[in-house]
N, C-alpha and C positions, 0 to 999 in steps of 0.2 A: 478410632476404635483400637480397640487393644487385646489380644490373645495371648492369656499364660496359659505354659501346660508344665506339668509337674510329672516326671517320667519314674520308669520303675516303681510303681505300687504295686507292691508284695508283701507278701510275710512279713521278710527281713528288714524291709525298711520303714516299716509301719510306724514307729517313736518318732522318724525323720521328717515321715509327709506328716505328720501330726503337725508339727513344727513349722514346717513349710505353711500348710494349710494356713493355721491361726496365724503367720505373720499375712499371710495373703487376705484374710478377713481385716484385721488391721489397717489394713491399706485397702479397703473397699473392695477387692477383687471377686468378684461375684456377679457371672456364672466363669468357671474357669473350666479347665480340662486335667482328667486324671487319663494317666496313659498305665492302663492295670495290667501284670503280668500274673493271670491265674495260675499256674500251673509249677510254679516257684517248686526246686526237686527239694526236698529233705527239709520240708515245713510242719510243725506239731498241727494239730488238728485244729487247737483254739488261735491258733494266729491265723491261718487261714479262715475261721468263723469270723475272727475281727475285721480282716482283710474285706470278704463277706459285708461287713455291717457298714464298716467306712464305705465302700460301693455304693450301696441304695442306701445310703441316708446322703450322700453328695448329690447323687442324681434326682434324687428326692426334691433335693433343694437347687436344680438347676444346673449343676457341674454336666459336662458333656464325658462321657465315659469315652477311650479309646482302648479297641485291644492292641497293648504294647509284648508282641512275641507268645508263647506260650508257656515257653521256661529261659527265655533271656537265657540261652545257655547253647552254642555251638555243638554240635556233637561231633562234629568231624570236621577235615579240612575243608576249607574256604572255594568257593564256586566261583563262578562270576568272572566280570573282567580283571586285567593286572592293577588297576588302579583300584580297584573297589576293593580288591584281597591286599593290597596294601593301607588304603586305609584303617581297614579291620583289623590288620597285626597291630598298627601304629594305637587307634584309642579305641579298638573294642576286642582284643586279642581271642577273648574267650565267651563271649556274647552274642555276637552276629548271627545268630541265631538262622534266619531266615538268608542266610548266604551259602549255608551250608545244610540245607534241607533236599532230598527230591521231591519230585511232585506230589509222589501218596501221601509223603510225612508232613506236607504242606497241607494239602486238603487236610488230613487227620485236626495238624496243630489248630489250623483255622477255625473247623468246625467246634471242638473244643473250647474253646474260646468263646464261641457265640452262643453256644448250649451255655457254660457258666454263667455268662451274662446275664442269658436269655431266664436264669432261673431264680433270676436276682431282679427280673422285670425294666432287664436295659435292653434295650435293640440297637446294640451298635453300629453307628453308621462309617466310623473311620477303623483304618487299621495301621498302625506306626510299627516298620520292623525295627528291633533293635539294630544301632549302631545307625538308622535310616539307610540300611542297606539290605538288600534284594539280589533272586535272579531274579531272570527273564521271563520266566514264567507267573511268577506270583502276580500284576497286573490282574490277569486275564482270570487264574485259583480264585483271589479274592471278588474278584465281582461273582465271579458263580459261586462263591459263598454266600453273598449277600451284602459284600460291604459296598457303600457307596463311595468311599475315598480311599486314598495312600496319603500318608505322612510324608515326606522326605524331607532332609536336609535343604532342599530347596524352596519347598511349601507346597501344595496340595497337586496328587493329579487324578481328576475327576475319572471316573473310571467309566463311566457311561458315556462319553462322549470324547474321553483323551484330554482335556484340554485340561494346562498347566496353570497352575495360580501362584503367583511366586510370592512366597512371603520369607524376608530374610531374618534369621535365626540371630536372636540373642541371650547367652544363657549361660550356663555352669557347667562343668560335666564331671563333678564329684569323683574326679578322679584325684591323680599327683600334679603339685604343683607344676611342673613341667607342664603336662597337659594342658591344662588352666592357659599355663602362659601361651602353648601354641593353637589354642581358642580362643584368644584372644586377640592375638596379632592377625588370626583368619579375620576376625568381624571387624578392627581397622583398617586391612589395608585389601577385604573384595567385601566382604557382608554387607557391609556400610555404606562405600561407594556403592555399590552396586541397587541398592535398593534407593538411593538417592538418585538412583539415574536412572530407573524403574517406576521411581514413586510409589512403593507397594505401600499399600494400605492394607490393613491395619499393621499395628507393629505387631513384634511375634516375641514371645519371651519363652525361655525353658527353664526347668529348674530339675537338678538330679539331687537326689535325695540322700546319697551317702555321705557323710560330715557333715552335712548343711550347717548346721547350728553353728558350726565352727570353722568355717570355710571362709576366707577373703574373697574368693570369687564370687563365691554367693551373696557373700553380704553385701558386693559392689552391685551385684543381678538385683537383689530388693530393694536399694534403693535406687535404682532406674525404675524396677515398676512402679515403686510410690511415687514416684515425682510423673511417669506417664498415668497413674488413676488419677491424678489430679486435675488433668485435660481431655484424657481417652474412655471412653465405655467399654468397658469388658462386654466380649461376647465369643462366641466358640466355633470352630470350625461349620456346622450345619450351618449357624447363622448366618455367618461369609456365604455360606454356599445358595441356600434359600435368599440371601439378599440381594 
């Protein structure tokens, strides 16, 4: 089994997942996961209606929708433990959205999110915070939102019942090459072993959408998924979970 999800669908990056998408049709990938960030700050009205339309015509056809943040955008400083506000300087400087939220602005963004969806005729079941980083609190916000999973960097944690599902991360993070290179060296020397000494099943692929078209990193990410559709079934988080 095989799981792509394609991050940051927004406004802004709308040309990019277009892109992404059509190489993922190419390569049989169908049902895949959009990770949507409604609420993108300082969006014209018609790219948001596009935003909008890619939404329920993917779901339409199968894509598993996730809410990825509500504006992918920090608004203050970093929450959380030493090592999670160091990750976030390191590759998500001004994103981590949900690390630097309190509780009302959580419930608020949450909700939010689930009404956009909900009026677009998705019922979200997962919620992936930008940068896969959190407090302590979000857990517990999101299930009394309604969602039934968490995203993380490490793979799914069920939220009705705690329990972990590990699936290890392979992917792009459309950032600077630098970054590139130190996501990389992460998935050879713990992501890799790690899930080989785990056995997680299915695989887990990501894809971020800013430079795609023109990105070495990503173009190395696509063809690992081609050559994984050619043995693995695409399917999407519910269906890991329902299976």
């Amino acid at each position: 089994m095989l799981i792509v999800a394609v991050h940051d669908v927004a406004p802004s990056t709308l040309g990019e997942v277009r892109w992404l998408l059509s190489r993922l049709d190419q390569a049989g990938v169908r049902p895949r996961v959009l990770k949507v960030v409604p609420g993108e700050p300082g969006a014209a009205d018609d790219l948001r209606d596009e935003l909008a339309a890619l939404v329920r015509d993917e779901a339409a056809a199968g894509s598993e929708v996730v809410l990825h943040g509500w504006t992918h955008r920090a608004p203050r400083r970093y929450r959380g433990s030493a090592a999670d506000r160091l990750r976030a300087r390191l590759f998500a400087p001004d994103a981590a959205e949900f690390l630097a939220l309190r509780s009302d602005e959580v419930r608020t963004r949450l909700a939010s999110g689930r009404q956009w969806l909900a009026g677009l005729g998705v019922d979200a079941a997962g919620f992936c915070a930008p940068g896969w980083l959190w407090t302590a609190e979000l857990p517990a916000l999101a299930r009394e939102a309604g969602f039934r999973y968490l995203v993380g960097l490490r793979g799914l944690l069920v939220l009705g019942t705690g329990q972990r599902i590990g699936l290890a991360p392979t992917g792009s993070m459309g950032g600077r090459a630098i970054d590139e290179l130190a996501w990389r060296l992460g998935e050879l020397t713990i992501w890799r072993p790690l899930s080989a000494l785990r056995g997680d099943r299915p695989r887990r692929f990501f894809l971020h959408p800013q430079g795609a078209s023109s990105s070495r990193a990503c173009a190395r990410v696509l063809r690992e998924v081609e050559r994984a559709a050619r043995t693995h079934r695409p399917i999407t988080f519910t269906e890991l979970l329902d299976g």
